[in-house]
N, C-alpha and C positions, 0 to 999 in steps of 0.2 A: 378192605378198609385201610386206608393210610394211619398208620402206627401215631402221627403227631395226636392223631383223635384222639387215641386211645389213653394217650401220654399227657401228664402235662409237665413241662420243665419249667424251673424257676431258676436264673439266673442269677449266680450271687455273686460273682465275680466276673466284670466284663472283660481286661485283660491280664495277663502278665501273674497269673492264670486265667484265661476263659473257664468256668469252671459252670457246672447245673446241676441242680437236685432236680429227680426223676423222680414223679407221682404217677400212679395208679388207681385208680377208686382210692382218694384223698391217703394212700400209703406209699411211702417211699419206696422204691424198689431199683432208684440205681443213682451213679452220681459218676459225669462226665466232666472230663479237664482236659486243657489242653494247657502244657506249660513245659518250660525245655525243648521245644521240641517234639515230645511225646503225649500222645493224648491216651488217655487211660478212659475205662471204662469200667468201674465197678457193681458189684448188687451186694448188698440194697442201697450203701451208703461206703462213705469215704474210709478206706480201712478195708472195705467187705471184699467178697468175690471177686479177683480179678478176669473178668470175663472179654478184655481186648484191649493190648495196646501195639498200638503204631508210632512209629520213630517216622520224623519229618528231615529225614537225612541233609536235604538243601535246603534246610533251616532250623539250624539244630537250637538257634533263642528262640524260637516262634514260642508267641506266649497267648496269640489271641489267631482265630480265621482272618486269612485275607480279606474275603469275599460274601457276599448272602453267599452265593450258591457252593461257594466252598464247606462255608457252614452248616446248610443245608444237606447236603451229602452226608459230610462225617457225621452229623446230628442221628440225619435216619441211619447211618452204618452204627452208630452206639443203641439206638434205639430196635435197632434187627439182631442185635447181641442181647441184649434186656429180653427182650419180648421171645428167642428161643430159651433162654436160663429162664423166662416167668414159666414157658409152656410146660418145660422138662420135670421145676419143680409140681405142678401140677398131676403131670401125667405119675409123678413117683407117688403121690401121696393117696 
């Protein structure tokens, strides 16, 4: 099953930061940015678990995706960090 199903983002800043809240059955569980250069990917929310970031070295202003399909990538690559951190905390509890 493709992760977006599973997921829904809500997009609250389009650029300079590209930034999403991340829902799960109507709860938040992660919150993705891209600004600087660096896209962060935290759980559950802004502040929370830093669970991935990447430095965009050949564009260290980048503030929003070039591309869909650039977005699309990094999107599912934040949302394959979330959805192992959802799994782990499950498996611990």
């Amino acid at each position: 099953m493709s992760l977006m199903k599973l997921y829904k983002l809500d997009q609250t800043c389009g650029a300079c930061p590209e930034q999403y809240d991340v829902f799960r059955d109507n709860k938040q569980v992660g919150y993705i940015r891209l600004r600087g250069g660096i896209l962060t990917v935290q759980y559950s929310d802004a502040g929370g678990i830093l669970l991935m970031r990447i430095e965009f070295e050949n564009d260290p202003l980048k503030g929003m995706f070039d591309t869909q399909e650039e977005k699309e990538f990094y999107l599912n690559k934040a949302l394959e960090a979330i959805e192992k951190h959802f799994n782990e905390r499950i498996t611990e509890a």
